[in-house]
Each structure stands twice: as C-alpha cells, then as structure tokens.
C-alpha positions in Angstrom: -17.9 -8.8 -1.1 -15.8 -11.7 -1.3 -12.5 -11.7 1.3 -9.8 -11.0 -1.3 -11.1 -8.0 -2.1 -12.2 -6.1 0.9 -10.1 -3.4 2.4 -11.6 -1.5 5.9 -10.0 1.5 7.1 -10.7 2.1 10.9 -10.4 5.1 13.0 -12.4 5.9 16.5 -15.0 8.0 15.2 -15.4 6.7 11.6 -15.8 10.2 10.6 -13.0 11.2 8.6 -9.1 9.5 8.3 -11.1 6.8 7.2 -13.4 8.1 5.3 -10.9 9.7 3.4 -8.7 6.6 3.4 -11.6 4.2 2.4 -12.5 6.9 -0.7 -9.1 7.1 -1.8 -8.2 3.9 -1.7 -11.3 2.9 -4.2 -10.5 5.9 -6.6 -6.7 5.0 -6.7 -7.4 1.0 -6.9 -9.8 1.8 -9.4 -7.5 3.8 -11.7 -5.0 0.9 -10.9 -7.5 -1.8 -12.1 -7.0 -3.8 -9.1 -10.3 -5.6 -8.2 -10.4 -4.1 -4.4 -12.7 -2.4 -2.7 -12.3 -0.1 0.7 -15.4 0.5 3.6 -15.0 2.8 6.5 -15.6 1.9 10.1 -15.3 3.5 13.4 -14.5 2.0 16.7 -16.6 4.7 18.5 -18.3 6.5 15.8 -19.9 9.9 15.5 -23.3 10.6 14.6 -22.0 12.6 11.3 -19.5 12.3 8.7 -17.0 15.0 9.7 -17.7 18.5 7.8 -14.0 18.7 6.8 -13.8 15.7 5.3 -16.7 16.4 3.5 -15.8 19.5 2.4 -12.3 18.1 1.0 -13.6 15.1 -0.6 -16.5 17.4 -2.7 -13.2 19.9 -3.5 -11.5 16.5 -4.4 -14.4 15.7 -6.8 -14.5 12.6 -4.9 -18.0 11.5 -2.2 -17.4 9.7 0.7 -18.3 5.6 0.8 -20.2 6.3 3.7 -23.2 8.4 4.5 -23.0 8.5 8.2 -20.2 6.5 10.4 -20.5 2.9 10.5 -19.2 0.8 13.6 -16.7 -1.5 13.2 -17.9 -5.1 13.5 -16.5 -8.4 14.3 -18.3 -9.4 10.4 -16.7 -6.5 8.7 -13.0 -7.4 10.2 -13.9 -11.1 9.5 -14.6 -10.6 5.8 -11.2 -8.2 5.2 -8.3 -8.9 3.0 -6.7 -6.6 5.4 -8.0 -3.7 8.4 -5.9 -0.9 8.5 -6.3 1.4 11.5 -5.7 5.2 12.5 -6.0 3.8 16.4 -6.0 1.5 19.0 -8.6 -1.7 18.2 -9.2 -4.5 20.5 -7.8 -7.4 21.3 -10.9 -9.5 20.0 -10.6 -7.7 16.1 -6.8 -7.5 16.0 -7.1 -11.9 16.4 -9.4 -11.9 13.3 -7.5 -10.1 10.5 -4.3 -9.2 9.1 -4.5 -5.9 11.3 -1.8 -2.7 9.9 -2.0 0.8 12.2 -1.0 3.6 10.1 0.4 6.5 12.8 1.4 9.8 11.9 -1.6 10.9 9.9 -2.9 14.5 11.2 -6.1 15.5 12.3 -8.4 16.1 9.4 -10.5 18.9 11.4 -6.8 20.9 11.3 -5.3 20.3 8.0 -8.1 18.1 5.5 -4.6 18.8 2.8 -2.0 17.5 5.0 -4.5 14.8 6.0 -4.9 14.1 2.6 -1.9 13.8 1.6 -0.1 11.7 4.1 -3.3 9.0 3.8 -2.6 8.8 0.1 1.3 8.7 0.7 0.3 5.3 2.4 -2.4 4.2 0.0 0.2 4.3 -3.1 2.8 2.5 -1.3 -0.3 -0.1 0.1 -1.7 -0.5 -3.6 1.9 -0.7 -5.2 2.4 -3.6 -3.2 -0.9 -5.2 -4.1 0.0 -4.8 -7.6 3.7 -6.1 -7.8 1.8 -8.9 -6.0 -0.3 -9.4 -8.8 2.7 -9.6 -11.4 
C-alpha cells in the first residue's frame, strides 16, 4: 500500500478503539470513494480482538480489518499518510509520521455505542477534510 493512501489507527492494545476506527474508516472512505485505506495497530497489544468490539462490528454488519491485534511498527508508521492514536506513542514513531491523538473516546468494553459513535464523529470530520482536499 502506497503512502498516500494508508491510514493506521493506534491504540495500546490494538484490540478495539482502533479496530473500530480502522473498520469505519474503510467502510465510510469507501462509500466516499476516496482511495484510502485504514490498518489497526497496538502499542502493547492483546492476544485477542476485544469481544465487544467484535460483537458491535458483527451488529454493525461490518468485520474487523484485523484478525488478532497487530503491533505497531516503525514500517507501518513509516508507510502512513497519517497515524492517528487513542494513546501515548513514543518518541521514535511520533518523528516518523504526521502523528494526530484523538482523546475523549470511551472505553469500548463500557459503551461499544458511545464508542462508536464518538470514533465515527471524528472519522467524518477526518474524511471530510480528505475530500475538500481533493476538490
């Protein structure tokens, strides 16, 4: 995947904000026609995709772009149009990309819906951009 097109979405276990960010993102940019693409990562990932983001996502009609959490790599933030995290990442990524931290953004085990919602609150505002760049 070239760099102009590739999105990762970060968050410490890589088990469910971005998960749900990273699926979102490709549905909505999708339906946009926007030639982007989204991965998940975590910065200390679990061993399992988190059962409440699974569980949203199939209620969603929508499957997660990851079968088990990935760790986030110097490649994968080297390669990104943009990284957008849920948390803190280290100095030696945050040097390598255009690095946003989306805050705010409630705990998926406690609300998937609010979860939801506020990620996707963010990913139309993030993909509007993208596309009045475009015009």
């Amino acid at each position: 995947m070239n760099r102009n097109s590739n999105i990762v979405f970060v968050c410490e276990h890589g088990a469910a904000k971005s998960i749900l960010a990273a699926a979102y993102f490709n549905k909505l940019a999708s339906e946009m026609g926007l030639e982007l693409r989204a991965i998940a990562r975590g910065t200390h990932p679990d061993q399992e995709l988190s059962p409440q983001a699974l569980s949203g996502l199939r209620e969603d009609g929508l499957m997660p772009t990851e079968s088990v959490p990935q760790k986030l790599s110097v490649a994968d933030v080297e390669s990104a149009k943009r990284v957008i995290t849920f948390c803190q990442l280290q100095a030696e990524y945050q040097e390598k990309a255009d690095v946003e931290r989306w805050d705010g953004v409630p705990p998926v085990s406690e609300n998937y819906e609010q979860a939801r919602d506020a990620i996707i609150a963010k990913l139309n505002q993030l993909l509007n951009d993208y596309s009045d760049s475009l015009t």
